[in-house]
N, CA, C and O atoms as a CHARMM CRD file, in Angstrom:
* protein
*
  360
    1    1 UNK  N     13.96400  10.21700  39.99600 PROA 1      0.00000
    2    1 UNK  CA    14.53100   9.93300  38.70500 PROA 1      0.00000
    3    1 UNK  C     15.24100   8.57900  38.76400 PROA 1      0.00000
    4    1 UNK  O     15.73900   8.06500  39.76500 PROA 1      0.00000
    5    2 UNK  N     15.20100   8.07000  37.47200 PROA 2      0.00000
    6    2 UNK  CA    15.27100   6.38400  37.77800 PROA 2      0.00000
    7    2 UNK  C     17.08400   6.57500  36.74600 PROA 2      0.00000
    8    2 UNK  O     17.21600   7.26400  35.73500 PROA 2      0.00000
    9    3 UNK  N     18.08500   5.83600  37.34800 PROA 3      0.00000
   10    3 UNK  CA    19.33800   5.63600  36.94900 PROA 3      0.00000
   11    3 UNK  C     18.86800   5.48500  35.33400 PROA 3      0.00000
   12    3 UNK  O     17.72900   5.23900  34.93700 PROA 3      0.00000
   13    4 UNK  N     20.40700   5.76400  34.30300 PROA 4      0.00000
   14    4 UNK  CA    20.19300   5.54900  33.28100 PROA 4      0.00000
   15    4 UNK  C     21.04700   4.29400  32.43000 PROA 4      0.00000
   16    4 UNK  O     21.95800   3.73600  33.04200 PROA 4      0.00000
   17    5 UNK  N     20.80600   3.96300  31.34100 PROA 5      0.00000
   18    5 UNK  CA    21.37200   2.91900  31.10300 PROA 5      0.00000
   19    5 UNK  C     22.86800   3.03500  30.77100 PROA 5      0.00000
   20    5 UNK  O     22.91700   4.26400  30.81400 PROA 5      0.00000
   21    6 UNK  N     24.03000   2.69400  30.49400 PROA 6      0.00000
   22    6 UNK  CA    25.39500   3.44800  30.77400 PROA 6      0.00000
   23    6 UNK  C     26.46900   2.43800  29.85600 PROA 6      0.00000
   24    6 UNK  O     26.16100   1.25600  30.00300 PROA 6      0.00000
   25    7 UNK  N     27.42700   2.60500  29.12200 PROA 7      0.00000
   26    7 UNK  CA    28.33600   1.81100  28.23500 PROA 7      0.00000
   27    7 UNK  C     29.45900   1.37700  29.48100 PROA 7      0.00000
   28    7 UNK  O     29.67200   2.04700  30.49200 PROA 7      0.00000
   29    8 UNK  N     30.03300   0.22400  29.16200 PROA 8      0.00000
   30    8 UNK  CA    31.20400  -0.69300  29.60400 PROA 8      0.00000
   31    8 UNK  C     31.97900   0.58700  29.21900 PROA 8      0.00000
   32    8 UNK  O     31.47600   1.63200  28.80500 PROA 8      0.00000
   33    9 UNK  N     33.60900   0.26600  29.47700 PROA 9      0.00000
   34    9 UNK  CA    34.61200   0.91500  28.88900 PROA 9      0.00000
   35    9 UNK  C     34.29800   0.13700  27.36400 PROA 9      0.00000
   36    9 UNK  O     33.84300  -0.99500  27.19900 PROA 9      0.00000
   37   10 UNK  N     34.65300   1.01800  26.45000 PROA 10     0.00000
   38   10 UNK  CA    35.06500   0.40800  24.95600 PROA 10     0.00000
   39   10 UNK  C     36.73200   0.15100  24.86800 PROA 10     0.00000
   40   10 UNK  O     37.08900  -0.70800  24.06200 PROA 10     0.00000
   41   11 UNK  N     37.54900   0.69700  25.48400 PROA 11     0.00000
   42   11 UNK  CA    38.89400   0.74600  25.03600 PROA 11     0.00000
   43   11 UNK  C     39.28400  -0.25400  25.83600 PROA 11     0.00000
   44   11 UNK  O     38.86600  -0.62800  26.93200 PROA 11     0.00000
   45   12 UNK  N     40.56500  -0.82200  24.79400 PROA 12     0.00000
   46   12 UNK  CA    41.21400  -1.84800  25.32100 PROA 12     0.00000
   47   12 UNK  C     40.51800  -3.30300  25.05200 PROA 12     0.00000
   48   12 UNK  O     39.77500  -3.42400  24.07800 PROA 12     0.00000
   49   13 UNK  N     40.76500  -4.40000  25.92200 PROA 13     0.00000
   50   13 UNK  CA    40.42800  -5.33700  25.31500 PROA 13     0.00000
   51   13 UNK  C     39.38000  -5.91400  25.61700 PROA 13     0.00000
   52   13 UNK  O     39.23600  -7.12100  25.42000 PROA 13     0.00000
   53   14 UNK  N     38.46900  -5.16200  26.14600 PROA 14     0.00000
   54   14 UNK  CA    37.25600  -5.40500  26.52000 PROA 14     0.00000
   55   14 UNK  C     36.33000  -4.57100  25.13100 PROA 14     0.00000
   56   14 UNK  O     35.62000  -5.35600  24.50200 PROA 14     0.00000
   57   15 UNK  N     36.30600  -3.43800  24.75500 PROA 15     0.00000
   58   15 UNK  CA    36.38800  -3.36300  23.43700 PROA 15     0.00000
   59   15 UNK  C     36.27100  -4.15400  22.14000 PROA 15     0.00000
   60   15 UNK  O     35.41900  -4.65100  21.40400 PROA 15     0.00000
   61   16 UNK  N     37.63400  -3.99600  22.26000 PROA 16     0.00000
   62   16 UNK  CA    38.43200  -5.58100  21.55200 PROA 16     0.00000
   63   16 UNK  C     37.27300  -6.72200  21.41200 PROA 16     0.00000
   64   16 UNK  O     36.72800  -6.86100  20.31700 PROA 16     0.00000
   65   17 UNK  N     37.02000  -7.27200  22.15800 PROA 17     0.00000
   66   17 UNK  CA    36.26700  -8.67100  22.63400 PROA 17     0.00000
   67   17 UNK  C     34.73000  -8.18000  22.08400 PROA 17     0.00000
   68   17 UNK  O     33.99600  -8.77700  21.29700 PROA 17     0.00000
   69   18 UNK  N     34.51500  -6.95200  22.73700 PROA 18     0.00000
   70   18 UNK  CA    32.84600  -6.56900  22.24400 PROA 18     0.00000
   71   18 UNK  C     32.70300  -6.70500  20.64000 PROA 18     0.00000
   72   18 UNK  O     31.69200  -7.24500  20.19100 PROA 18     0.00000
   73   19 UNK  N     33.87300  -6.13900  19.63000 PROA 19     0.00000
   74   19 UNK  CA    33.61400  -5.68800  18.29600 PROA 19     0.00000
   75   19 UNK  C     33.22300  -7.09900  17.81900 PROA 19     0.00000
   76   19 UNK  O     32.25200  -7.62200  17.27300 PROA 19     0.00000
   77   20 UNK  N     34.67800  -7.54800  18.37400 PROA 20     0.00000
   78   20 UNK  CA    34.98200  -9.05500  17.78700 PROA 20     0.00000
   79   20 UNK  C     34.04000 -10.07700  17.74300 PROA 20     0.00000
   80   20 UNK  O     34.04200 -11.14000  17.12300 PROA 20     0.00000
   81   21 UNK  N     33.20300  -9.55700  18.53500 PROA 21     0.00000
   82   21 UNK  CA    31.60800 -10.91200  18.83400 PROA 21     0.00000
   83   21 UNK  C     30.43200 -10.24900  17.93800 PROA 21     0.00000
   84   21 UNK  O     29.52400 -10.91100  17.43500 PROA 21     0.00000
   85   22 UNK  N     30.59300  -8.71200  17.80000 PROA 22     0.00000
   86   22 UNK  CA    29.56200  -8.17800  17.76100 PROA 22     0.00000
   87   22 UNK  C     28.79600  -7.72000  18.40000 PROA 22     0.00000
   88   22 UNK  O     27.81800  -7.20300  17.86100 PROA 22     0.00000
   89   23 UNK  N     28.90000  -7.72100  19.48700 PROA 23     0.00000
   90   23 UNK  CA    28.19500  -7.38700  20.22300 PROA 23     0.00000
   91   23 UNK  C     28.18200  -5.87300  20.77400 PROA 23     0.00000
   92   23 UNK  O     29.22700  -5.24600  20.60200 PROA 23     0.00000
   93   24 UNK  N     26.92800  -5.10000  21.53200 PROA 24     0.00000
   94   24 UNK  CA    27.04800  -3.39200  22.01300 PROA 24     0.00000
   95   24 UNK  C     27.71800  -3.43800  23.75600 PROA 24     0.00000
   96   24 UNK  O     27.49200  -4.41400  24.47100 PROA 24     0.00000
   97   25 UNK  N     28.38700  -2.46200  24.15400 PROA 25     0.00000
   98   25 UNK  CA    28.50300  -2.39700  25.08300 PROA 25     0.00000
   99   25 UNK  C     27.13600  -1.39700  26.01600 PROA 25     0.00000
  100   25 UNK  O     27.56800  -0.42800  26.64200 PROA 25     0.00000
  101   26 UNK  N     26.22700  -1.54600  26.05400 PROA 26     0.00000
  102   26 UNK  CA    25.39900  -1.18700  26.77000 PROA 26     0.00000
  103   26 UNK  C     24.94100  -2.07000  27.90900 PROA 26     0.00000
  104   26 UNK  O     24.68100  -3.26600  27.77800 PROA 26     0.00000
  105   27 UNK  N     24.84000  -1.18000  29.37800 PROA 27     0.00000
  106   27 UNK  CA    24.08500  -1.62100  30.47200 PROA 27     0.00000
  107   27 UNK  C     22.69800  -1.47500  30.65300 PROA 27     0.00000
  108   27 UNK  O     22.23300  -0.38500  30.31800 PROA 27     0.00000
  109   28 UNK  N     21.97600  -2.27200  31.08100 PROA 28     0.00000
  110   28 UNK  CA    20.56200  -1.40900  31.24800 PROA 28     0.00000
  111   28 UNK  C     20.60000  -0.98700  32.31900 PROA 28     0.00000
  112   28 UNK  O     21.33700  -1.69200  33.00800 PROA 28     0.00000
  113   29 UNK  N     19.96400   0.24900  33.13700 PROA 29     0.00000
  114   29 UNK  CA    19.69800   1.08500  34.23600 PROA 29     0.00000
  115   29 UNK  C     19.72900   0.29800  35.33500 PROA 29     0.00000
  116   29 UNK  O     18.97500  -0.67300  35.26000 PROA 29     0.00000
  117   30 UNK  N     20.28500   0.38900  36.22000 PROA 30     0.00000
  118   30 UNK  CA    20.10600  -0.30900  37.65300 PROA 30     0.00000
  119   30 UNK  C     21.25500   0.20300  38.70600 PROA 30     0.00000
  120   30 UNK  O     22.28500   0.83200  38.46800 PROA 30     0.00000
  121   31 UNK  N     20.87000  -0.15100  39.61900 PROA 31     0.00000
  122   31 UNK  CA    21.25000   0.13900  41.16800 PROA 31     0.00000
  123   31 UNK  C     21.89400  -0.93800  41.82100 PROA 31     0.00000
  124   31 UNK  O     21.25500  -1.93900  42.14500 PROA 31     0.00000
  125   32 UNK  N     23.14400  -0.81600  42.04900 PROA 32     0.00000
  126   32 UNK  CA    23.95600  -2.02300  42.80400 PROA 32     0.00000
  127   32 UNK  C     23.91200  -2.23100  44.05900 PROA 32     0.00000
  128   32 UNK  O     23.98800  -1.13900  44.62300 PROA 32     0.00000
  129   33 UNK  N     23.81100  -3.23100  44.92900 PROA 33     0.00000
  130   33 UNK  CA    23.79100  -3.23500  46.52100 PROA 33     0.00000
  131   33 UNK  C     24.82100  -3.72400  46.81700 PROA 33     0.00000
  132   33 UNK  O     25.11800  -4.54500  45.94900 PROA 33     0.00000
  133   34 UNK  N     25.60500  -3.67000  47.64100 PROA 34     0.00000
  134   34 UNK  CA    26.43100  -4.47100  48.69600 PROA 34     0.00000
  135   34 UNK  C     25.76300  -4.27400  50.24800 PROA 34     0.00000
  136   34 UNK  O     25.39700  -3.17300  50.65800 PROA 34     0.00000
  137   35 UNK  N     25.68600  -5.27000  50.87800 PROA 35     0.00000
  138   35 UNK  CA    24.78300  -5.84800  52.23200 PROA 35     0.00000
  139   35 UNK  C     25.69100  -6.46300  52.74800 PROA 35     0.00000
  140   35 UNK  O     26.32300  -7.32400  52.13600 PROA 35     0.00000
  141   36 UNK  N     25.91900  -6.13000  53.97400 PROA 36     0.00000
  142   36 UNK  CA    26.71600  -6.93300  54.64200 PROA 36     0.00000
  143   36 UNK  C     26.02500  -6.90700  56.59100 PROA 36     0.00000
  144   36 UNK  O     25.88300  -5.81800  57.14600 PROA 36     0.00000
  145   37 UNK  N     25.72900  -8.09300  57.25700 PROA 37     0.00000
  146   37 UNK  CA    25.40300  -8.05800  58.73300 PROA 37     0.00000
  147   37 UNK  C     26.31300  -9.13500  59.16600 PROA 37     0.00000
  148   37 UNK  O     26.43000 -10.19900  58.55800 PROA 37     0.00000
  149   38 UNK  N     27.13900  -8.72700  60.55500 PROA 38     0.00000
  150   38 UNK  CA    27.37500  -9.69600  61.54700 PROA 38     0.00000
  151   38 UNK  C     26.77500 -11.07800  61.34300 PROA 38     0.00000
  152   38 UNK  O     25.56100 -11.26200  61.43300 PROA 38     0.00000
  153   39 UNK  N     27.78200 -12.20400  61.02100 PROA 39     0.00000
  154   39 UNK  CA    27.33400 -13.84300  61.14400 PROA 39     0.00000
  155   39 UNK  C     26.60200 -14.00100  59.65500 PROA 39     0.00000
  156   39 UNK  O     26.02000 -15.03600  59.32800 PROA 39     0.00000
  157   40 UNK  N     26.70500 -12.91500  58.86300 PROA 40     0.00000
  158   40 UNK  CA    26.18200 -13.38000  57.30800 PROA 40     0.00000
  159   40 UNK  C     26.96800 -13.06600  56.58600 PROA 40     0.00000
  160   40 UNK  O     27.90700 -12.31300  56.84600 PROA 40     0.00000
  161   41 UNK  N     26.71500 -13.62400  55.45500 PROA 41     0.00000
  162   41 UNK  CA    27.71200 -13.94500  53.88700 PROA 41     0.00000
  163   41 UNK  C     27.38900 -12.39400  53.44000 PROA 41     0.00000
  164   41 UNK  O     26.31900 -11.84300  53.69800 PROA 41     0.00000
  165   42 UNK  N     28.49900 -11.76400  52.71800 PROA 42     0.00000
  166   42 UNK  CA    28.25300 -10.81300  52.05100 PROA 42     0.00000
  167   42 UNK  C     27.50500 -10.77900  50.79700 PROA 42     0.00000
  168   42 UNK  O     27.58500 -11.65000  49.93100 PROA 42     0.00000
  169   43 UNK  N     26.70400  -9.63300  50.73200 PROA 43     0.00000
  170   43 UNK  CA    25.48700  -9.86500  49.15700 PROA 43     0.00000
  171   43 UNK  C     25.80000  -8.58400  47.96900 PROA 43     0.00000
  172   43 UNK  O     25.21400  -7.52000  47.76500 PROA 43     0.00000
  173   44 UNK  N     26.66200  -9.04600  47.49400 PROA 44     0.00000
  174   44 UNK  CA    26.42400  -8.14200  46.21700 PROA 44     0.00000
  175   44 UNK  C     25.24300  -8.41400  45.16200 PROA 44     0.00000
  176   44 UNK  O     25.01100  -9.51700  44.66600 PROA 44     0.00000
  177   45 UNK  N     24.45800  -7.10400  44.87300 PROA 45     0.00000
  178   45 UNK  CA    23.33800  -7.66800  43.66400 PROA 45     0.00000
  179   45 UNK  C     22.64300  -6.22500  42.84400 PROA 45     0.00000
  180   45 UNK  O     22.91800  -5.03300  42.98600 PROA 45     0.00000
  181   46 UNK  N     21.93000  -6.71600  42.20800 PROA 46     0.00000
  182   46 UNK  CA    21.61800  -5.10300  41.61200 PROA 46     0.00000
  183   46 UNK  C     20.11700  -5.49500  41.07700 PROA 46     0.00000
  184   46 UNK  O     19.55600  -6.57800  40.91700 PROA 46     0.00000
  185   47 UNK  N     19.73500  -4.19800  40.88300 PROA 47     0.00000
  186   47 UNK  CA    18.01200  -4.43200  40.36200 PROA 47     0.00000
  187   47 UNK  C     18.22900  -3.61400  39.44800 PROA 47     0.00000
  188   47 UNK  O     18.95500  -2.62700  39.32800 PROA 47     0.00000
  189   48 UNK  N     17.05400  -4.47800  38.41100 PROA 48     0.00000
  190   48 UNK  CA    16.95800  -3.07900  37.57500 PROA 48     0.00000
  191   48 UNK  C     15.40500  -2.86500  37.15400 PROA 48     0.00000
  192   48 UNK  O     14.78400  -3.03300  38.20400 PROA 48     0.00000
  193   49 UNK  N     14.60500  -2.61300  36.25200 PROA 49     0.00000
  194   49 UNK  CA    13.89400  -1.67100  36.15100 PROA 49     0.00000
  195   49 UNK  C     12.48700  -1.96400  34.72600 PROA 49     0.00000
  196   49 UNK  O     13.06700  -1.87400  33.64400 PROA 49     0.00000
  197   50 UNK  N     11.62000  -2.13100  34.60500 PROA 50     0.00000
  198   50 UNK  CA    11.16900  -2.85700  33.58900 PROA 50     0.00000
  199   50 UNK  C     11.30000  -1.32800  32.19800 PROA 50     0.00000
  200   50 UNK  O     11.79200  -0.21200  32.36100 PROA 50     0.00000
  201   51 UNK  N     10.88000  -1.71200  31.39200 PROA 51     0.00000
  202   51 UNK  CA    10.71000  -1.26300  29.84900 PROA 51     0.00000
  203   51 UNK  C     12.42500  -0.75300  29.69700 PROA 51     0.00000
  204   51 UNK  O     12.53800   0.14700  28.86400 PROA 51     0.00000
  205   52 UNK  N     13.37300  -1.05500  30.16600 PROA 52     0.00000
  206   52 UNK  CA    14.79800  -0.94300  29.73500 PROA 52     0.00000
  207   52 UNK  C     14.80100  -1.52100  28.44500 PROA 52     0.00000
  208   52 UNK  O     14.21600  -2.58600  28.24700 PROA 52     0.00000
  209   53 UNK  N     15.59600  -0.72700  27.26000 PROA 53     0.00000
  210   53 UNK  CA    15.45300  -1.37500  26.03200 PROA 53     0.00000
  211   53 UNK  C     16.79100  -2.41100  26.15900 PROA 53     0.00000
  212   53 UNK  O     16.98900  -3.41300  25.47200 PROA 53     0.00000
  213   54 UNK  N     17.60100  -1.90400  27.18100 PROA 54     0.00000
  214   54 UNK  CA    18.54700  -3.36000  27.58000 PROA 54     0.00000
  215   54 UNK  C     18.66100  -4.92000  28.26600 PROA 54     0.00000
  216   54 UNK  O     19.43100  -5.87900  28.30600 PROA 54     0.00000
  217   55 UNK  N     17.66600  -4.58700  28.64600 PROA 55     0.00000
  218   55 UNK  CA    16.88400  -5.43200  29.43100 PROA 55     0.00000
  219   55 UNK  C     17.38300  -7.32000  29.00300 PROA 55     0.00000
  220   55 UNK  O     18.13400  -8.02300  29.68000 PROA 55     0.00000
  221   56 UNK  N     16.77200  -7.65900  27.88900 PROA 56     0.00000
  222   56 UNK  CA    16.78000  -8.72900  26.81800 PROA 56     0.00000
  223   56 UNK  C     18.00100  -8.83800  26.31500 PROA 56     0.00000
  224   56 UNK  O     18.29300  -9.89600  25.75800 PROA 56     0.00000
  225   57 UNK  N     19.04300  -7.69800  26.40800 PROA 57     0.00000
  226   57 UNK  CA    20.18400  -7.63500  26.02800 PROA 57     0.00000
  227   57 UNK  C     21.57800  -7.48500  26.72100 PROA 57     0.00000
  228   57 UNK  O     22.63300  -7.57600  26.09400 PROA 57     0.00000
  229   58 UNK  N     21.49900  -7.24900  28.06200 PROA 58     0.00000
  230   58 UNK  CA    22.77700  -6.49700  28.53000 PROA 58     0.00000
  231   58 UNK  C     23.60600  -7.31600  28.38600 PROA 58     0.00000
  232   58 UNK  O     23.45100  -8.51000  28.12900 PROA 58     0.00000
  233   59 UNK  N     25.14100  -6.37300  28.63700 PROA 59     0.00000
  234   59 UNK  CA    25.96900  -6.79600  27.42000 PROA 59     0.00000
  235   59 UNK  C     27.32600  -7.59500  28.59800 PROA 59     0.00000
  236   59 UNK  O     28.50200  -7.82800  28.32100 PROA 59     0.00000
  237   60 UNK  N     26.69600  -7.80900  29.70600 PROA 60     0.00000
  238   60 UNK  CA    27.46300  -8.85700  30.70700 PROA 60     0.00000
  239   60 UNK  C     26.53700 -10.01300  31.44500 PROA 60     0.00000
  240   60 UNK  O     26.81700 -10.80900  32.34200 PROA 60     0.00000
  241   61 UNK  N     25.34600  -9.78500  30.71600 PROA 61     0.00000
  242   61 UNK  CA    24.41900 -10.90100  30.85100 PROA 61     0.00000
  243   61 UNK  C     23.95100 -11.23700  32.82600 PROA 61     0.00000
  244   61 UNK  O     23.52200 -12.26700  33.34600 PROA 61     0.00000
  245   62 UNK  N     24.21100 -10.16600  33.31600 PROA 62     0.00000
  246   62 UNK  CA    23.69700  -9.80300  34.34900 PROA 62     0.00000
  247   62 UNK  C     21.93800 -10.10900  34.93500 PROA 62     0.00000
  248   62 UNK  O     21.75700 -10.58000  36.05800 PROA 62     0.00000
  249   63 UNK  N     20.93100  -9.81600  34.14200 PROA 63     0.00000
  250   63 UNK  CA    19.63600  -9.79800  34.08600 PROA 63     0.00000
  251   63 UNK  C     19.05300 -10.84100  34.58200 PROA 63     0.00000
  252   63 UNK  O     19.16700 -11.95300  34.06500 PROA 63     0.00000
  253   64 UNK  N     18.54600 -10.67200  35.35500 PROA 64     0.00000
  254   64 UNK  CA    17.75800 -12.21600  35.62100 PROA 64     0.00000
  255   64 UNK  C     16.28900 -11.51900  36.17300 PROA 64     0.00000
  256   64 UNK  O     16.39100 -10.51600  36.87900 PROA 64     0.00000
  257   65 UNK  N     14.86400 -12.07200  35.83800 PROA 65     0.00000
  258   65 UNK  CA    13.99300 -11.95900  35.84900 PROA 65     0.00000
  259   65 UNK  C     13.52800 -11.04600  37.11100 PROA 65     0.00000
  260   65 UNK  O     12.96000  -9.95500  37.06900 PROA 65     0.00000
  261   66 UNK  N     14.05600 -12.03900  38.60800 PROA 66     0.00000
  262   66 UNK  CA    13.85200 -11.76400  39.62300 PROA 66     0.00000
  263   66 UNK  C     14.54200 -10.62900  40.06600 PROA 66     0.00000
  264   66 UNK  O     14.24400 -10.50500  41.25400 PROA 66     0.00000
  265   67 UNK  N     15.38800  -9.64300  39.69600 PROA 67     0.00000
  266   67 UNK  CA    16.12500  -8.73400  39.83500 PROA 67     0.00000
  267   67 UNK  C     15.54300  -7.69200  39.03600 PROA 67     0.00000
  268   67 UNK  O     15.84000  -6.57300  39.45600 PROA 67     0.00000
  269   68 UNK  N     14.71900  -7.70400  37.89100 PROA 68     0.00000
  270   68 UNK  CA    13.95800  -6.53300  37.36400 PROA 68     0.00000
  271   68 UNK  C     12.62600  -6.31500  38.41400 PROA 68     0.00000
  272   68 UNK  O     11.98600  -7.30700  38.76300 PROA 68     0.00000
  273   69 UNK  N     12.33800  -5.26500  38.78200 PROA 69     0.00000
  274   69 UNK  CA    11.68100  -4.71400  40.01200 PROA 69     0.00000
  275   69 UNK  C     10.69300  -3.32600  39.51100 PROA 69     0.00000
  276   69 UNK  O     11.13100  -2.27900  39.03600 PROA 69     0.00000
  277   70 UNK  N      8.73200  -3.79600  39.87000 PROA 70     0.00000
  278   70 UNK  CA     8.40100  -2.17600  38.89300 PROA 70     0.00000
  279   70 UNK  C      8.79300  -1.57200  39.82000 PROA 70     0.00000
  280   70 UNK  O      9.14800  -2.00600  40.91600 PROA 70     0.00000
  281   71 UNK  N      8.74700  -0.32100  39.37000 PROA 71     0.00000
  282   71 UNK  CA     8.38100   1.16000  40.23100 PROA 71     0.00000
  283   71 UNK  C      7.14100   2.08900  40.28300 PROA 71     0.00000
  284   71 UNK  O      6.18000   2.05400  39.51400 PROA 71     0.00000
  285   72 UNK  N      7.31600   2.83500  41.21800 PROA 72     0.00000
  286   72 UNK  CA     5.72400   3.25400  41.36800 PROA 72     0.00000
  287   72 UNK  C      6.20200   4.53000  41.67700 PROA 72     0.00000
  288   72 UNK  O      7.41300   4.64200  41.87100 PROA 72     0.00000
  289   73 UNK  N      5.28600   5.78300  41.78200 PROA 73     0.00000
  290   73 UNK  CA     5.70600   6.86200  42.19000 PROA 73     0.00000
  291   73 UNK  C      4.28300   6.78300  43.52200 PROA 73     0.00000
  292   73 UNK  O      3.15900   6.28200  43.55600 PROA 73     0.00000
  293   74 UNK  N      5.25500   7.69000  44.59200 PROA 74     0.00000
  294   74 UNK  CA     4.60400   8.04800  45.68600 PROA 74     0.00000
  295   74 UNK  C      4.81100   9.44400  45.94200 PROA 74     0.00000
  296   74 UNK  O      5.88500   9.93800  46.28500 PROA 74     0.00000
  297   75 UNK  N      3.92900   9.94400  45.79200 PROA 75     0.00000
  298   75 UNK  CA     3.94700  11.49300  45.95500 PROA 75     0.00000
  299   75 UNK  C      5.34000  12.20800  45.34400 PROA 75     0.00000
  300   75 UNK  O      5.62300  11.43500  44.42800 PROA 75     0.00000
  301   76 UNK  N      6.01600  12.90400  45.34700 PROA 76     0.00000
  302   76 UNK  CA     7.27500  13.62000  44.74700 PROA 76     0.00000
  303   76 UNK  C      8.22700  12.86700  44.77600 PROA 76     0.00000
  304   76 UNK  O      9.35600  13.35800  44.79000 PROA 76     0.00000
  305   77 UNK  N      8.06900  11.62600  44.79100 PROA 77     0.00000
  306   77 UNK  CA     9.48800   9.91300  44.62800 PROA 77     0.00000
  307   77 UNK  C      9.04000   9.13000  43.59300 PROA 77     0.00000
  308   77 UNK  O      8.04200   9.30800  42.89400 PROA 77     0.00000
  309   78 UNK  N     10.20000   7.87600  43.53100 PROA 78     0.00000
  310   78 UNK  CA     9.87100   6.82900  42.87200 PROA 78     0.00000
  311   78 UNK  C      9.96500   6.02700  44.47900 PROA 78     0.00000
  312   78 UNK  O     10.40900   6.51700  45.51800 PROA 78     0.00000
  313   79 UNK  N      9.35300   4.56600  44.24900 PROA 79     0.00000
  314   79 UNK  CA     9.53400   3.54300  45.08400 PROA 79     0.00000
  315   79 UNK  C      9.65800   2.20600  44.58500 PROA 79     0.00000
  316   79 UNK  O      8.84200   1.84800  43.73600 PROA 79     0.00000
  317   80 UNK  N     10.63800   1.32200  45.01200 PROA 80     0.00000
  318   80 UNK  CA    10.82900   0.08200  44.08300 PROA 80     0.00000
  319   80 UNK  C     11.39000  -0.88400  45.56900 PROA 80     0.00000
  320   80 UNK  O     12.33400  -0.63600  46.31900 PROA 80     0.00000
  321   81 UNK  N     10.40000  -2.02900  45.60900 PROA 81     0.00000
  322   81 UNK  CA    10.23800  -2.77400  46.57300 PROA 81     0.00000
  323   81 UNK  C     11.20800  -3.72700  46.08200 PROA 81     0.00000
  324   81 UNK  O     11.24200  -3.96500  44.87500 PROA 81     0.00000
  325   82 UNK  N     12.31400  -4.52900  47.20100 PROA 82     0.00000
  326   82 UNK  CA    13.23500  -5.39700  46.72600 PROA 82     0.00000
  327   82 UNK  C     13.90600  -5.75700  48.38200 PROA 82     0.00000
  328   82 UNK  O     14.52200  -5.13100  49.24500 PROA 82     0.00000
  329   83 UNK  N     13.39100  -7.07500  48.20700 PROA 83     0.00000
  330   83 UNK  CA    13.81100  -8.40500  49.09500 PROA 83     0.00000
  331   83 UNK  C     15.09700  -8.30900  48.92700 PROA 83     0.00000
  332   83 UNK  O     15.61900  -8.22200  47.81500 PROA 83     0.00000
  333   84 UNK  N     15.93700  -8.31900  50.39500 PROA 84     0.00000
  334   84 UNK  CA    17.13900  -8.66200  50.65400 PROA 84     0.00000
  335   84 UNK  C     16.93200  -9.61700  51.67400 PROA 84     0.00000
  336   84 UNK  O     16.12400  -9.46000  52.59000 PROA 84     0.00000
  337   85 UNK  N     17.82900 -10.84000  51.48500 PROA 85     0.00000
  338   85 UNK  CA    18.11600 -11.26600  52.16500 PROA 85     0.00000
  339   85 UNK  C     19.54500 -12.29300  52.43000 PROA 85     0.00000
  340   85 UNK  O     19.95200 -13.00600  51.51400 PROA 85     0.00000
  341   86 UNK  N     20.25500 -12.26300  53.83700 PROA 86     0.00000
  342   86 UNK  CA    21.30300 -12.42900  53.41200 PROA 86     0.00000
  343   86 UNK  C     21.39600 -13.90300  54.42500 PROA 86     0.00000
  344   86 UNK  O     20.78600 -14.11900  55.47100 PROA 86     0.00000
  345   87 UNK  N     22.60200 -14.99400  53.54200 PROA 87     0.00000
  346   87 UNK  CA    22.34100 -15.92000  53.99000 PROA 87     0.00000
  347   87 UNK  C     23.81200 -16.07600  55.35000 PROA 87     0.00000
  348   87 UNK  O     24.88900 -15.48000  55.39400 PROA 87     0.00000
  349   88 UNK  N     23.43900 -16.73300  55.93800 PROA 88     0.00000
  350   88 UNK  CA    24.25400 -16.98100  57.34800 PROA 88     0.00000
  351   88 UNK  C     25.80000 -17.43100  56.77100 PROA 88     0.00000
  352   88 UNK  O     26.26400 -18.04300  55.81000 PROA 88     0.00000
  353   89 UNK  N     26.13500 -16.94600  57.60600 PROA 89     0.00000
  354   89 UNK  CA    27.93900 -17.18100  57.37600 PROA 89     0.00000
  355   89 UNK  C     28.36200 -18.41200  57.35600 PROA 89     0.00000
  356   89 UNK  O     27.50600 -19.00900  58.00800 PROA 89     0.00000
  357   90 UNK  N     29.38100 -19.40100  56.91700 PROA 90     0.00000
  358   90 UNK  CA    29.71200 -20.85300  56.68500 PROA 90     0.00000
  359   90 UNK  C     30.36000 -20.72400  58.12500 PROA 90     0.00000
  360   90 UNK  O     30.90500 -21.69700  58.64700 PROA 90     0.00000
C-alpha cells in the first residue's frame, strides 16, 4: 500500500498564511529519507509517486521531477527504485 496524501497543520499561522494566499494545505503521498554514512554529508529527501493529484501542486513546493519515482508491484508488494547517494563530508 502506497502512503497517502496528508494536510499541513491548518491552525495557527501557517493556516493563517495558507487562507491568505489562497492556497490548499495538501501534501502529495511520499516517503521521507534521512541517510547518513561515516565521512558523508547527511541526506534528507523524499520521493513521491506518479498520478498524485498533488503532484503539480504541493502546497510547500517540495516536488521536483527527479524525486517522483513509478512503482511496480512484485508479487504481494509494491517496489519503487530510488538512487541514493550521499556526497562526502567537507
Amino acid at each position: 500500500m502506497l502512503p497517502k496524501p496528508y494536510t499541513v497543520p491548518t491552525e495557527g499561522p501557517v493556516g493563517r498564511y495558507l487562507a491568505a494566499v489562497g492556497q490548499h494545505p495538501w501534501r502529495p503521498a511520499h516517503i521521507h529519507f534521512k541517510v547518513t554514512a561515516p565521512g558523508h554529508r547527511t541526506l534528507v529527501t523524499q520521493v513521491f509517486f506518479p498520478d498524485d493529484p498533488y503532484l503539480e501542486n504541493d502546497t510547500i513546493g517540495a516536488v521536483k521531477a527527479a524525486l517522483v519515482r513509478p512503482v511496480e508491484r512484485e508479487g504481494d508488494h509494491l517496489t519503487c527504485s530510488f538512487d541514493i547517494v550521499l556526497a562526502p563530508a567537507a
